[in-house]
N, C-alpha and C positions, 0 to 999 in steps of 0.2 A: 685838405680833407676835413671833410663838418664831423662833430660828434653833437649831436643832439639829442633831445627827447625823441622824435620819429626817426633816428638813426643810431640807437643806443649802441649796437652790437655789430658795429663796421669793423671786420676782420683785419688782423694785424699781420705786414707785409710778413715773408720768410726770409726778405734778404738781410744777410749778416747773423742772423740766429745763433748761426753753431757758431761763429764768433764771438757771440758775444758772449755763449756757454763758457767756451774755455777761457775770455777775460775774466768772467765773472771765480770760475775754480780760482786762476793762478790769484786773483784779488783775494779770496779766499782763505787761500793760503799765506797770501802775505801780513794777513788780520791777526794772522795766532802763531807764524811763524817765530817771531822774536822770542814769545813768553814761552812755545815749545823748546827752543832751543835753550831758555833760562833753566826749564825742568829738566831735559834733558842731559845736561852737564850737571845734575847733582852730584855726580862724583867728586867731581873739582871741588865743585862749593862746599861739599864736606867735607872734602883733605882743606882748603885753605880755614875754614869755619868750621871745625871738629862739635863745638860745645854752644853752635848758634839753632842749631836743627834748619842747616838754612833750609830744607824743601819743604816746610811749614812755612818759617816765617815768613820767607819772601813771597809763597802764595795768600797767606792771612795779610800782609801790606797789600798786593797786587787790587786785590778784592775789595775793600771800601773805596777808596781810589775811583776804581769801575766804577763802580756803583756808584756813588754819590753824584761822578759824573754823567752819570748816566740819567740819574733822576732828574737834573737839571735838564739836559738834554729831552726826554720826554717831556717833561713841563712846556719846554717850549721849542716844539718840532715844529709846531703849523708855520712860524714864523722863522727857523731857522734856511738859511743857506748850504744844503747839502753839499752841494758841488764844497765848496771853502772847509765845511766841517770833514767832511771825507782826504780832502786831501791835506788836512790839518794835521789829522791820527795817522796816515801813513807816513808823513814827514818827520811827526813827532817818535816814529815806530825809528824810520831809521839813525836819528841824530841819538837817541837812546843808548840803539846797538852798537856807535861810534864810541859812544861815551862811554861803557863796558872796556870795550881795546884801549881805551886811551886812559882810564883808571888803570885798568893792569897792567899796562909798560908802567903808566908813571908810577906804580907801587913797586916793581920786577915781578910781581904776582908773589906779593906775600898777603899773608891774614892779616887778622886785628880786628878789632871793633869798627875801630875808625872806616879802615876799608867796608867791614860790613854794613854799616851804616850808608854810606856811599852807594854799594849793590842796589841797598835797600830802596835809596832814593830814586835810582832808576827802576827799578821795579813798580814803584808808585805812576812813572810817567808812562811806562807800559801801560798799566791799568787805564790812566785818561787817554791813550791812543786808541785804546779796544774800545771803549765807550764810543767815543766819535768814531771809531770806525765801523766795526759790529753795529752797533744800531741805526747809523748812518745808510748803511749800503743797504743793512735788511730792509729795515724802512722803504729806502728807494724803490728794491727790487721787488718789495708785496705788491710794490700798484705794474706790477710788470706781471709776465710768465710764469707758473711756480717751475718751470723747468732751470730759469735764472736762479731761482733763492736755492734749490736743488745742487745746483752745481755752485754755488756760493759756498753753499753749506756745507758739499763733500771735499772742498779745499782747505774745510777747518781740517776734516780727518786726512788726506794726503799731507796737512803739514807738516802734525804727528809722523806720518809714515816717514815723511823725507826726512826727520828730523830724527828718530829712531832709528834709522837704516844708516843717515851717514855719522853718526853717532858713533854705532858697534862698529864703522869701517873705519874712522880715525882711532877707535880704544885697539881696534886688532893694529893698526896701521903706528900708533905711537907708545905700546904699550910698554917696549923694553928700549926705549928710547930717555935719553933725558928730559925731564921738564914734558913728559909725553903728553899724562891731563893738561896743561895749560895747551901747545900747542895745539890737542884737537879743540879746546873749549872757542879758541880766538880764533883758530878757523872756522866754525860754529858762525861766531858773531861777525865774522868779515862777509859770509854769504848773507846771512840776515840781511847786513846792512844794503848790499846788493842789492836782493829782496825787491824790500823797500823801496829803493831807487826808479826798480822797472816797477812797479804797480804804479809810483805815481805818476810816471813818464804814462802808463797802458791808460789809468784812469785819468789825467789830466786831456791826455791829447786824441785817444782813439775810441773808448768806451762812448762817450756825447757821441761822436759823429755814426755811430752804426745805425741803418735805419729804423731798426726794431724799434730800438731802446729810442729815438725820438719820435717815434709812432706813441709809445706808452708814457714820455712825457706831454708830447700833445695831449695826450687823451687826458692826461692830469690836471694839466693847465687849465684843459674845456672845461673840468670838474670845479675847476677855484683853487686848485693845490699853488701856493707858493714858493714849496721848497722845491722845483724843479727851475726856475727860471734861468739862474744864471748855468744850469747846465745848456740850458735849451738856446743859450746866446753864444756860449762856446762852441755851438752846434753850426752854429750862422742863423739861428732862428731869431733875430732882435727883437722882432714886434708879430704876436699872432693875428691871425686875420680875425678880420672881425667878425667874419663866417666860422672860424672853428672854434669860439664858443659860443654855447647857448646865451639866448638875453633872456635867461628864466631865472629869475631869485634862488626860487627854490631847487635848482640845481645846483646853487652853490654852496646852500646847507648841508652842512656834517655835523654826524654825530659826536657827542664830546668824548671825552681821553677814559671818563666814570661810564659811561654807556655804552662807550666799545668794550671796556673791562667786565661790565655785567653781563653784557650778552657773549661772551668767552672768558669767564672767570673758569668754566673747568679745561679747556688751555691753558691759561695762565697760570694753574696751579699744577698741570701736567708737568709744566718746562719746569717750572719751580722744584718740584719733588723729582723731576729725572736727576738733575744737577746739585741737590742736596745730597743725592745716592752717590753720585758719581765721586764728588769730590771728599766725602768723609773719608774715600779708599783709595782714590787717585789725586795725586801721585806720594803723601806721605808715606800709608800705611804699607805700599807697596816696596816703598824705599828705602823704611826703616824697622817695621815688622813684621818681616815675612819669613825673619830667623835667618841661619847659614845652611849651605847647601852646597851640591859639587861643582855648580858653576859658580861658585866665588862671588869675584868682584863684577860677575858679568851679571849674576842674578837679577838684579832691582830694571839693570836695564834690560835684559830679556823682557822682562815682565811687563817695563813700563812699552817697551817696541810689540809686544803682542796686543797689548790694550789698542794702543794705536792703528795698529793694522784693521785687528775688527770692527774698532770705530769707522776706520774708514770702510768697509766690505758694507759693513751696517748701513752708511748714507747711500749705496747704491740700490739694495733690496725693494725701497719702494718705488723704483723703476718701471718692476714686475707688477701690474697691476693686479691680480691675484695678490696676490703677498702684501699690499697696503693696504694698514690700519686706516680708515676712512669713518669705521663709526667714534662719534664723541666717547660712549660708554664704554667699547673695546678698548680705548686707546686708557682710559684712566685705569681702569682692570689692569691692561700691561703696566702701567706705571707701578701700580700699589703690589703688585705680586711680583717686582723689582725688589721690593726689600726685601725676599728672600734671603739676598745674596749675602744683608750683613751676617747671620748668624751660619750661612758657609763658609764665608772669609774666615772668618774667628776660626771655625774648630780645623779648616783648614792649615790655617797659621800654625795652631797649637797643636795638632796632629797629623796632617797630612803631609807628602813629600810634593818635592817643586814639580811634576806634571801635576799634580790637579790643580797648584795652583795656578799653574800657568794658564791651563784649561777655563778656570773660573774667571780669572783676568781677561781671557778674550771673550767670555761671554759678557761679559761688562762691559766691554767695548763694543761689542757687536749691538746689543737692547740699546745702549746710551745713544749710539749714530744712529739705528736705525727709528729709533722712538720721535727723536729730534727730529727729524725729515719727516716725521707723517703728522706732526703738530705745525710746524711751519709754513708747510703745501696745503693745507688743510682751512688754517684760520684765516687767510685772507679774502678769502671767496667770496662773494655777495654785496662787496661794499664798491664803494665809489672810490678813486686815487687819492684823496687827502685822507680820507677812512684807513686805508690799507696802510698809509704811511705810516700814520696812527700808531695803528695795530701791531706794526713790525716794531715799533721802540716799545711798545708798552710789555710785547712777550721776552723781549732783550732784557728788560731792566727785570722781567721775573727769572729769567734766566741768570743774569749776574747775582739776583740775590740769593737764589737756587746755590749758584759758586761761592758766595762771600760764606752764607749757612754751614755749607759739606765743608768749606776749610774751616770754619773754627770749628764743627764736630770732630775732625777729623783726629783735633787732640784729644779726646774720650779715650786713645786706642794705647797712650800714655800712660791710663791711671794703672796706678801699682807698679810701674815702670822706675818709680825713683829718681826718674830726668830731674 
């Protein structure tokens, strides 16, 4: 197949598509599964860590981590090996979750510092796996389909879902048991690791071979993209023809990492401000100020599984073409009339009972999934396959610094609290 200047717009095959949708979700999912599952078991981590505030600290560790990794990673995409980087953070996802089970036999699941420190340090490896991962795939998938980045995207919010749903089924399931929290937590982290396992077996050995997705590496490759190669060889493609790229210089000119940022600097500050929102409330403030109520100990995770669910309902809405945000201007307006929500939380917390809060939690869930899918569908558009690769780490690294921001705001919600 030629991609050329008089053949710019040669249609991309159908075969494997909805295959590659649902690799691209379950990948998805396996991206944010492990850290889900760390949130998720706040219960544990506060009976073992009463006086650490672990559902802070370990998301304020998670978060530079990311991010730092991240910034490297941006800095040097054009020249990175995706294929290697991607199955780097999902390796590093699972040997993590191992190391979780194998910390807590070899303590019997007791506290301490020591131990907490420990937590902590895997938490920090999470963070570098998401980097490679998350900015790896998105990357990948901007110079593809937005129907792929779409269903990328709504495997963050199903992970949530899976990981709130079987959550509440091992607290109902181990609750008047001994040692109940440990045992749901480690069966938590034995599916993770699982996980883990198949995404990199899906992404290592079946994702390259579908035809799509080496149709829109081709077309990468024609463009001068490097960071597709060694998937394109794991494909059986060793050597492209010398027909399917152009011999034009200037097709193999891109824009730089500063000039993709300028001409969607208000993208980049959309992701930025969705996720500053999200995380000043999720999953802290949810989990430690939202006061007592009549569902007890189930409350935090009621709360944190309704956010989840909406997030996820959320990434499906811009499906409905009606219903997607499309203009630049609408979509910032939705962002910035988002921070309604802090000073509802507030007097919610301080005066309202748990259905509104619960009500308000899913709408936060619902704006954060669905906002995030009409910025990522959205910005890759118009550019060439190294551009878009570009583009997908540069909105990732404003998105992690969107998370790193909303968790350390997120202790504001502390002051006068005497912690």
């Amino acid at each position: 197949m030629t991609f050329s200047s008089e053949n710019p717009t040669v249609s991309a095959p159908r075969e494997g598509k909805y295959v590659a949708m649902v690799i691209c979700w379950v990948l998805g999912i396996g991206c944010l599964f492990p850290w889900n599952s760390m949130l998720t078991v706040e219960d544990y981590f506060s009976y073992l860590f009463p006086n650490y505030h672990p559902t802070r600290v370990l998301t304020l560790v998670y978060q530079p981590f990311a991010l730092g990794t991240m910034a490297i990673l941006t800095y040097r995409e054009a020249n990175i090996n995706t294929r290697s980087r991607n199955l780097i953070g999902y390796f590093l996802f699972f040997i993590s979750s191992l190391l979780i089970i194998v910390l807590d036999f070899a303590t019997s699941g007791r506290g301490g510092i020591g131990i907490f420190i420990g937590i902590c340090i895997i938490s920090a490896i999470f963070g570098i796996a998401d980097a490679h991962v998350e900015g790896g795939m998105i990357g990948d998938l901007s110079l593809m389909c937005s129907e792929f980045i779409q269903s990328f995207l709504a495997g963050f919010g199903a992970s949530g879902v899976f990981s709130s749903g079987l959550r509440l089924i091992t607290k109902a399931a181990f609750e008047n048991s001994k040692n109940g929290l440990r045992k749901g937590a480690m069966l938590f982290f034995c599916i993770s690791a699982f996980f883990q396992l198949l995404c990199v077996i899906l992404y290592a050995f079946v994702f390259s071979k579908i035809p799509i997705v080496k149709f829109y590496r081709l077309k990468a490759a024609s463009e001068g993209s490097k960071t597709v190669s060694a998937d394109l060889i794991s494909a059986g493609i060793h050597e492209l023809d010398k027909h399917d790229v152009e011999e034009d210089p200037e097709r193999h000119q891109r824009l730089s990492n500063m000039q993709l940022l300028l001409q969607n600097i208000d993208y980049a500050v959309d992701i930025l401000l969705i996720y500053i929102l999200t995380l000043s409330i999720f999953p802290g403030f949810l989990a430690e100020d939202t006061g007592s109520h009549k569902l007890g100990t189930w409350y935090a995770l009621v709360l944190i599984a309704m956010y989840n669910l909406f997030d996820f309902m959320g990434r499906y809405i811009p499906l409905i073409e009606s219903l997607k945000l499309t203009s630049r201007k609408k979509i910032m307006v939705a962002v910035l009339l988002r921070f309604c929500l802090i000073p509802v939380f507030y007097f919610t917390a301080k005066y309202g009972d748990q259905g509104w809060m619960i009500f308000i939690t899913s709408i936060l869930g619902l704006t954060n999934g669905y906002l995030t899918i009409c910025v990522f569908t959205a910005a890759p558009t118009g550019y060439k396959g190294p551009e878009q690769n570009a583009l997908g780490n540069i909105l990732v690294f404003f998105l992690l610094t969107g998370l790193t921001v909303g968790v350390t705001l997120d202790w504001l919600w502390l002051i006068g609290k005497g912690w």
